[in-house]
Structure formats: structure tokens, C-alpha cells
N, C-alpha and C positions, 0 to 999 in steps of 0.2 A: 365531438370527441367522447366516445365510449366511458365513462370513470372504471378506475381499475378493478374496483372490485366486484363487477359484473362480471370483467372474461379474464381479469390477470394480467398485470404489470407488462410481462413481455407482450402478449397478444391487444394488449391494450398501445404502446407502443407502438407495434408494428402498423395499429388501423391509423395511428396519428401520422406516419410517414405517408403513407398510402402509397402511391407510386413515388413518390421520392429518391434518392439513395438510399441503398442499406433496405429498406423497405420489405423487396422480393426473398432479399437471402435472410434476412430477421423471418419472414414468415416460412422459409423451409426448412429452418432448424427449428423452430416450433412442431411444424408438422412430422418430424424426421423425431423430436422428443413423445408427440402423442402416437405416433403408429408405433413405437418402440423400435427403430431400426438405431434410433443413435440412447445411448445414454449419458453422453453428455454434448452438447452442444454450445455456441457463442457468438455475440455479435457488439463488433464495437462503435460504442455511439458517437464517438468521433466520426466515424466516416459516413453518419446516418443523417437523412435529412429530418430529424426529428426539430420541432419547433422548441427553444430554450424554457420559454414559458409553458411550454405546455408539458415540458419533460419536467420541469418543477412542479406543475399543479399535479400529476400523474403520481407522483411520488408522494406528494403531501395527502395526500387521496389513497394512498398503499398504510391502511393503520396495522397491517399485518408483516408489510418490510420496511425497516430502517436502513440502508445501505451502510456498511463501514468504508468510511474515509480511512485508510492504513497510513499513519504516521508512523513516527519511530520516538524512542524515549530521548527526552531530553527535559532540557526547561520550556516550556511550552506561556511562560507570561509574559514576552513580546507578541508570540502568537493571538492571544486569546485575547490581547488589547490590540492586535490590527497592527503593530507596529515592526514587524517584523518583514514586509518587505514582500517577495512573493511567496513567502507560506502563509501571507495571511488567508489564501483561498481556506485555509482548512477552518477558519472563523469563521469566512463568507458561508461556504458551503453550511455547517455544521448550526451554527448560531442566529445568522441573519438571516437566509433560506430554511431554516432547518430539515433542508434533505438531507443529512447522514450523521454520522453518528463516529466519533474518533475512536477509532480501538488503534493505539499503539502497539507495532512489532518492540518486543521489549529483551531479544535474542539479537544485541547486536552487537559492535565493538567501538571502543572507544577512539576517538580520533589521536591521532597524533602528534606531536607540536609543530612538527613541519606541514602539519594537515597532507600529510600526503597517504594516509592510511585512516580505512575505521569511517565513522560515519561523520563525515567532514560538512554532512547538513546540519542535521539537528544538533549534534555537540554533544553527547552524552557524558561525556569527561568532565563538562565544565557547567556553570551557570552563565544565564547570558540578560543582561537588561540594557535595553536601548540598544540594543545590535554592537554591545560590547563585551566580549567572552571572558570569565574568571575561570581559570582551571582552578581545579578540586583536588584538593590531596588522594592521589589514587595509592589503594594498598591490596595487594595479594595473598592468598595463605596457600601455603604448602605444609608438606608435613615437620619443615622446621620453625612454623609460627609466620607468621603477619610480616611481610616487606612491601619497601615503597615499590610500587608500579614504574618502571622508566615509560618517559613520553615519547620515548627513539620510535617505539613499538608499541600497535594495539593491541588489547584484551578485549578479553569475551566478558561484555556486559554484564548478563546473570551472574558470575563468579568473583567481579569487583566490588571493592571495599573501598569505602572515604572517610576521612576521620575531618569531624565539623566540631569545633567547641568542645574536643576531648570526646565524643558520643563517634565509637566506631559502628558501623551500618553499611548493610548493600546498597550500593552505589545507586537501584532501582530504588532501593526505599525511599532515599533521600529526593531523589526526584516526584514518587508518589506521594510522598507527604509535603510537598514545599506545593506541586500542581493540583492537590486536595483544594484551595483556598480562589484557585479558580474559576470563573463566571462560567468558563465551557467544562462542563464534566469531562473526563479522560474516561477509558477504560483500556485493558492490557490484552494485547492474544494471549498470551501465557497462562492471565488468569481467568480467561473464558474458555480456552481451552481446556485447564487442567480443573477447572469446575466441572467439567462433562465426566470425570473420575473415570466408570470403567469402561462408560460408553469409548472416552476417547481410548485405551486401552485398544481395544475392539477395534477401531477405524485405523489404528495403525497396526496391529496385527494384519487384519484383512490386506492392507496395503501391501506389505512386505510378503503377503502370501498372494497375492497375485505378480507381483513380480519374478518368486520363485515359481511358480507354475508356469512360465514362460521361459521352456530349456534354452530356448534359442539368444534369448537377454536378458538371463537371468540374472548378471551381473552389471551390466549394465543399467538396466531399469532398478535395480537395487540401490546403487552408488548415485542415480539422479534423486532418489529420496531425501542422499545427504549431503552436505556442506564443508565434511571434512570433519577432523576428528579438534578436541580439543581439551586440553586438562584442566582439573580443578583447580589449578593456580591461574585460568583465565589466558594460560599462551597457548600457540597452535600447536597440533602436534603430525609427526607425517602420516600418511597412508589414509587408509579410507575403512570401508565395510563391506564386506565380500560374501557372497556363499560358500560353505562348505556343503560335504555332504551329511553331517549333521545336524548343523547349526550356520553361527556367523563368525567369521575372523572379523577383527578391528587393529587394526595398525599397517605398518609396513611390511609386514609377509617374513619380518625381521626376525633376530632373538628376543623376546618380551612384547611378541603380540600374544593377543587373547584371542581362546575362542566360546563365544557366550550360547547361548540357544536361544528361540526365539523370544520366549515371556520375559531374559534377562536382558534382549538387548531393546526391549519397549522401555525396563525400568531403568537401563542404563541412560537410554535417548531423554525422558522422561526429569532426569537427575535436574538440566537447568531451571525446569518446571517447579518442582517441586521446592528447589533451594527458593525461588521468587516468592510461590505460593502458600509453602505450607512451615506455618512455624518450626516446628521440631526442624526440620532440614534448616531452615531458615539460622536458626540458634547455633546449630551443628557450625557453619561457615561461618558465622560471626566471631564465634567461641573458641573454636577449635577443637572443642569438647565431643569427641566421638567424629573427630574429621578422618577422611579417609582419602589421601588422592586415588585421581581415577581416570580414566581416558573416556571421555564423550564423544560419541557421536554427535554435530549438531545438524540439525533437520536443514532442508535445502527450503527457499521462499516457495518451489514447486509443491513441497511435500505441505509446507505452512497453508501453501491455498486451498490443497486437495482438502485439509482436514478443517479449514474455516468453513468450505462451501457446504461439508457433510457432517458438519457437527451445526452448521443453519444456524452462525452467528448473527445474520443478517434478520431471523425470522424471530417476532414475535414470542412468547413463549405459551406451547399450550397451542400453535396455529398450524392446521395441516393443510399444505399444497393439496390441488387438485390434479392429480397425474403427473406431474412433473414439480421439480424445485425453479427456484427462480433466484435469482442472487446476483444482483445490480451494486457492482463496486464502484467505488468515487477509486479511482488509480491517479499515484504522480505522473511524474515526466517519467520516471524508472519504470514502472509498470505499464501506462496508460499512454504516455508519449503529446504528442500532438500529431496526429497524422493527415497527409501524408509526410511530411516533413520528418518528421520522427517517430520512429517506431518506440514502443515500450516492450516491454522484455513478455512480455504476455503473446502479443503479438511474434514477435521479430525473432523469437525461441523457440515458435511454436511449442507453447504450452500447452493449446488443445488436443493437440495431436499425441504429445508425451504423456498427456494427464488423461487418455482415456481410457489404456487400459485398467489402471486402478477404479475408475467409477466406473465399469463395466464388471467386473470382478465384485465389488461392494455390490452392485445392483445385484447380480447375480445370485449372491449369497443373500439377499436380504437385508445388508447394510445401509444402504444409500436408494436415496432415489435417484431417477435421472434430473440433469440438473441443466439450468441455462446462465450463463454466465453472459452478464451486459458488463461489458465494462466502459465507465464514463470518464472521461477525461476533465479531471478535479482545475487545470490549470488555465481550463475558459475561463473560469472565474478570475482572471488576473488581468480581463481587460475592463474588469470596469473602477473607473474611478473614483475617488474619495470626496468628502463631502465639503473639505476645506480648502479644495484645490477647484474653483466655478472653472477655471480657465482647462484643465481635462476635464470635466463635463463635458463641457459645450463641443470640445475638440473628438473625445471618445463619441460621441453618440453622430456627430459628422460622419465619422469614421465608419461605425457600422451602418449609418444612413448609406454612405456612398457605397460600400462593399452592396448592403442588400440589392439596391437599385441595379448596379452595375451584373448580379450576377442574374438577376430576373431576367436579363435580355439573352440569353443563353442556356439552351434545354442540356445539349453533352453535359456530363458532369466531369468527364474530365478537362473542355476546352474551360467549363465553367471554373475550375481548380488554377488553371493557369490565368483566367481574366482575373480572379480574388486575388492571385499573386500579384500582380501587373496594377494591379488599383490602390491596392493598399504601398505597391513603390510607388508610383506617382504621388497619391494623395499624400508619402511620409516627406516625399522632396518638398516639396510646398509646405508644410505644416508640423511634422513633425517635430522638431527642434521648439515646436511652443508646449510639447509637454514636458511635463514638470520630470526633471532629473532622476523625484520617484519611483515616478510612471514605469521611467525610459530603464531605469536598472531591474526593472519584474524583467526584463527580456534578453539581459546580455550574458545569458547565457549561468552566472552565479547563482549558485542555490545551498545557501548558508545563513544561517542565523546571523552572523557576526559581520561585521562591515559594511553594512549597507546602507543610502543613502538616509539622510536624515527624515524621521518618520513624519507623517503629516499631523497638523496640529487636533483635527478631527477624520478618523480613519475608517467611519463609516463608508459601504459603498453608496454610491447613487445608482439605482436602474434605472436606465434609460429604457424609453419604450423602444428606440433602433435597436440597442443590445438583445431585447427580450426577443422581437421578431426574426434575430438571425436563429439557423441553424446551427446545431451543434459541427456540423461537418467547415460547414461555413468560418464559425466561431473559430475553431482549430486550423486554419486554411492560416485566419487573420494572427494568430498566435504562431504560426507558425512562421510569417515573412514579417513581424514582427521580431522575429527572434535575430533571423538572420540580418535582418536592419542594423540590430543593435550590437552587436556579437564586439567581446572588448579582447 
């Protein structure tokens, strides 16, 4: 195996699959990135027969890329002590492997008491210890002062207020100063974005100006940049962002839309950013002191990825690619999926297809490189077992034992996808019900901080030499009839 820093992460990859799955088509969007016919390209390592261990040593051998694991904001210290069930993978991943690196999306909304709105995983609303959730006194400001937050309905993240021991504070502070204290370092998109200052400026102009220069979708490829509108009191608001033939409309096409120009509606989008990152704005919401409500644009996860991969949150600092970008994501079940069994939104949205005018447009002008998008599927990680439980051990590494054997005897990959299904039901009829209730709840389907079985007494993983030998395609095959095993 090649080490990556001889030919390059992806190209380094690709020689490790060789004929494999995914293999052929990883090495023609390489080759389709160096003749310059694509500029932007992708291939997901879920469905690749790249070797587990060897896509960890490849990466640990990358001192130039650190992949971001994208969580979202919450309390993150059942996570970071493994106790949290299946988001412990972003520990595994992040800490115990140290292939990637946690940057929180931190533009999100708060759950709601019936959990039935808002980020109903990670809990932003609330703190959570031992997979038991405490709501937080949530508060709003408009321009007639500070109101409690109703839990009927969620709010826009950035814009929330919590009052802890009389000390009022954005809701993100409170979490980044409690997750400060942390064994796994955090970091924010918001504030690695909005550190890039004018550059990021610049990536999203560019954006919105290739959009407009396309008569034909102008408005469409415009309104996929964004999320919907929303106010600085943190509730939604209707309508969207449009072209004009000046500028931009924001709102409902109503009485009391606006219409901004291009440089206002960067610093308008820009507005959550800034409240997160930069004191003064920071102070302004707290305070109330020079507040101003406002109607936001908020950026779409599409428009979030375009400007992670071309602001090269993933790269080194001071490191330049050789003719192409490279930007190998750890993605959840939401993004990354486990395929084929489930698709992630990257995939199943065609995100490539949508995101390639804008990194063609950037290339063009000069912005961006061409770029390759790996995306790895962060929730292999959740088959392996903890270090206080011998009895998964012995059972998980059975398990990938008989998957790998079973699939050696068949070259198709697709009869080979249907025999990994068929192995992992029989082997779960016989055996499964001896995994620990732990194990069995990473798979049914739940994906929340709060409620989950009771944590193991040591939450280390164990790697097994059978887990390290399976394939990632493989890996995801067994996650994936896992899931359906378990489904509550």
C-alpha cells in the first residue's frame, strides 16, 4: 500500500481497493478531476471495498488532512466519555482512532418538548448526563426585551438565550464553555467559517453569482443555497430569497418584504455568524443594547458543505493540494447513511450533481479548486464492542469472522451484498439475543442522547482483528441488516 503522501489520499485509496468495489469509479473521478473535465467530483466509501484498517492507517499517514466528523451543538459529555450509546462513534472516530476531527454545525434548532421538531439528537435545548435530558431555561429577544422561549415550538439556535444562576448567555455559549472542559476538543462551523473573514465573504458571493448567471435556474439554484428565512427572535419566518433584477427579495413576495443587493444579503446571511462569533454582535443580543430585529436568511446544509470543502476546513493550514482538493468527510446516518440499505442526504439528493455548478463557477473565477469529496460513513464505527462487555467481543468479532468468510466465496458484488444480508440473519437467529441490550439499542433505529440503554461500565472499544479485515462496503452491508434486525 502506497502511503498517502507520495500520490494523495484519494489516489492513495483508490490503489488500496484495486479491483475491488468503488475502486474503478474512485479512479475516474480522479482522472476526470486531473484532465480538468470535472471540477468537482465524489465517491462514497461505504459502497468501496477499501480495507478498514488500511483506510485508518491512510488517514493517520494524511499529516496534511484531518477529516471533520460534523456533529451538531449540544452537551457533548456523555459523548466524549463513550456513554452516550450510538453517538459514541464520534469518540471512537475522533479520539480512539484519531481519524477526524469534531467541528460542530452550530446553525441549528432547538428540540421541542414533544421532541417532535429541532434537533431531537443531540438536544441543544437541554443538557444531558447519563442519557438523562435537563431542559434549559430557553429565552428570546425581540425588540420588546427578553421572553421565555415556548417548548410547543423550536428556535433557531444562534438567536437563543438561557438564563443559568441569574448569568443570561447564547444558548451556544453555554454549551461551548460547559464542552471547553472536555477530553475531546470541539470546534464550530460557524467559527471556522467566519474566521476565513473576507475570504468567506468572497465564497459566498461567488456562489450566489453563479447561480444568477444561470437565466435558466436562477431562482431555483438560488433558494437551494437557502433554509428559509428566519428572525432574530429565533422563530421561522415565511417565504424564502429570490432574484430580482437588481438585487434580492427576502420574504413572501408580501407587504413587508425587502429587497437587499448582493454585498447586504452576504452580511445579512452572515448576521447568525457573527452573533456566535464576534463579541460586539455577541453583546448587541445579549444586551439588547443597539438590537435590531431582522429577517435572516439561513444557509441550506448544501450551501454549509459547498463553503466547508472551499474554505478547506479539512486541510492543514499553510498546505497546498497538488491539482486537485481532497476532502474526506466522517458523515452520520443523515448525510453518509449506511448503504445500500440507506442512503444519506448527500447521496440520495444528489448533492453532487446540485453542488456542481457553484464549484465550477468558483474554479472558473479563480475561487476554488477542483475538489473530491470521499464521504465515509462515521456509523461502522458502532459495530464494535466495549471493553466491559467479553461476551460482545467474542460475539462481534464471530460476527465479522463469519460475514468476511462468507463473503470471500463470491466475486458479484451485488449477489455478494445479498449473501452479507442472509449471513448476518442467520448468524443474528442463533446468537444474537446474547448481545448485551447496549449493543442491540446502537441499531433500532434511535438516535438521541437521551433514553438509552444503561452505559457500559468501561466504554472503551475493543478492535478486533475480524472487524479491522472487513471492508467498509462490507462493514455497512452488516450495519445495515443489523438495523433492520433490530428496528423497535
Amino acid at each position: 500500500m502506497t502511503p498517502h503522501n507520495d500520490i494523495g489520499l484519494g489516489r492513495a485509496i483508490a490503489e488500496a481497493i484495486g479491483d475491488g468495489a468503488g475502486g474503478a469509479e474512485l479512479r475516474s473521478a480522479i482522472a476526470g478531476l486531473e484532465s480538468g473535465r470535472r471540477t468537482l467530483d465524489w465517491a462514497h466509501l461505504g459502497k468501496c471495498d477499501i480495507v478498514l484498517a488500511d483506510l485508518v492507517s491512510l488517514i493517520r499517514s494524511a499529516g496534511d488532512h484531518t477529516p471533520p466528523r460534523t456533529g451538531h451543538l449540544g452537551d457533548w459529555t456523555d459523548i466524549s466519555l463513550g456513554r452516550s450509546g450510538l453517538l459514541d462513534y464520534n469518540t471512537t472516530i475522533c479520539s480512539e482512532f484519531g481519524v477526524g476531527s469534531p467541528l460542530l454545525f452550530d446553525t441549528t434548532s432547538t428540540e421541542t418538548e414533544a421532541m417532535d421538531q429541532g434537533d431531537t439528537i443531540y438536544l441543544p435545548g437541554s443538557t444531558v448526563r447519563d442519557g438523562k435530558a435537563s431542559q434549559l431555561p430557553l429565552l428570546v429577544r425581540d425588540s420588546a426585551g427578553l421572553h421565555s422561549a415556548s417548548r410547543t415550538r423550536s428556535w433557531f439556535s444562534p438567536f437563543v438565550l438561557t438564563d443559568t444562576d441569574g448569568r443570561v448567555e447564547l444558548l451556544s455559549d453555554l454549551h461551548r464553555r460547559r464542552n471547553t472542559g472536555l477530553t475531546m476538543p470541539l470546534d464550530y462551523v460557524s467559527r471556522r467559517l467566519f474566521a476565513e473573514g473576507d475570504r468567506l465573504r468572497t465564497l459566498m458571493t461567488t456562489a450566489l453569482e453563479a447561480a444568477r448567471r444561470d437565466t435558466k435556474r436562477r431562482n431555483t439554484l438560488t433558494s437551494s443555497l437557502f433554509a428559509g428565512l428566519v428572525g432574530t427572535d429565533g422563530a421561522p419566518r415565511e417565504g424564502g430569497v429570490r432574484c430580482t433584477e437588481s438585487g434580492y427579495a427576502i420574504g413572501d413576495g408580501g407587504e413587508g418584504a425587502g429587497e437587499v443587493s448582493l454585498p447586504d444579503l452576504v452580511e445579512l446571511t452572515l448576521l447568525p455568524f457573527s452573533t456566535l462569533n464576534d463579541p460586539q454582535a455577541r453583546q448587541r443580543h445579549v444586551t439588547g443594547e443597539g438590537f435590531r430585529e431582522q429577517v435572516v436568511p439561513m444557509l441550506s446544509n448544501m450551501f454549509l458543505t459547498i463553503l466547508m470543502v472551499q474554505a478547506r476546513v479539512h486541510a492543514a493550514p499553510g498546505s497546498t493540494p497538488a491539482g486537485f482538493d481532497e476532502h474526506l468527510h466522517w458523515g452520520a446516518i443523515g448525510m453518509a447513511g449506511f448503504p445500500p440499505r440507506k442512503k444519506g442526504y448527500f447521496e440520495g439528493s444528489e448533492y453532487p450533481r446540485r453542488t456542481r455548478p457553484f464549484f465550477e463557477h468558483a474554479h472558473d473565477v479563480g475561487q476554488a479548486l477542483p475538489a473530491l469529496f470521499l464521504v465515509a460513513p462515521a456509523v461502522l464505527f458502532a459495530l464494535l464492542p466495549r471493553r466491559s462487555n467479553l461476551v460482545d467481543v467474542e460475539l462481534v468479532d464471530d460476527l465479522c469472522r463469519t460475514v468476511r468468510v462468507a463473503a470471500g466465496g463470491e466475486s458479484n458484488i451485488f449477489r455478494q451484498a445479498e449473501l452479507i444480508e442472509r449471513t448476518v440473519e442467520q448468524w443474528y437467529e442463533t446468537r444474537g439475543e446474547q448481545l448485551s441490550a447496549f449493543y442491540r439499542g446502537q441499531f433500532n433505529g434511535r438516535r438521541s442522547l437521551s433514553g438509552g440503554s444503561e452505559a457500559p461500565a468501561d466504554p472503551r472499544v475493543v478492535v478486533g482483528d475480524e472487524f479491522a479485515r472487513l471492508t467498509c462496503r462490507q462493514a455497512s452491508l452488516i450495519v445495515g441488516a443489523l438495523n433492520r434486525l433490530n428496528q423497535v
